[in-house]
C-alpha positions, 0 to 999 in steps of 0.5 A: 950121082946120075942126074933126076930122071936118067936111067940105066937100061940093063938086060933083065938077065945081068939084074938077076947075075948081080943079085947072087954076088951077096950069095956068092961072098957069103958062101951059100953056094945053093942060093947063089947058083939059084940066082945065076940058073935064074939069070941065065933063064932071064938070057945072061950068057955071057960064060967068060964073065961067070968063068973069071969073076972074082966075085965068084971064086967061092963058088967054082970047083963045087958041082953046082957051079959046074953044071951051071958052067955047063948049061952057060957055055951051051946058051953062049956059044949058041948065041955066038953061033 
């Protein structure tokens, strides 16, 4: 437990991530890929963590994750650029 008035600072784009892994599990694919685009739109772009969470095992060989894949290797490696 954290201690009264301590706060962790977490990018806007990693709060919307964490919030499709409910999707993720249950298996609603449209939902969770909607969460992650929102995310990645938010500045989450970290594409090896979207490529080897297990959280999202349900989700990868669908067409939906795959052009999300897409769209987040592009922002990633731009930002390593």
């Amino acid at each position: 437990m954290f201690p009264r008035g301590l706060t962790i600072d977490v990018p806007p784009g990693t709060k919307w991530a964490y919030a499709n892994f409910g999707y993720a599990l249950l298996g609603e694919t449209e939902q969770a890929v909607a969460w992650l685009n929102h995310a990645v739109d938010w500045g989450f772009c970290s594409y090896p963590f979207l490529m080897c969470d297990p959280l999202l095992d349900r989700l990868r060989g669908t067409a939906e994750f795959s052009a999300l894949a897409e769209r987040t290797k592009q922002v990633w490696e731009a930002f390593e650029a």
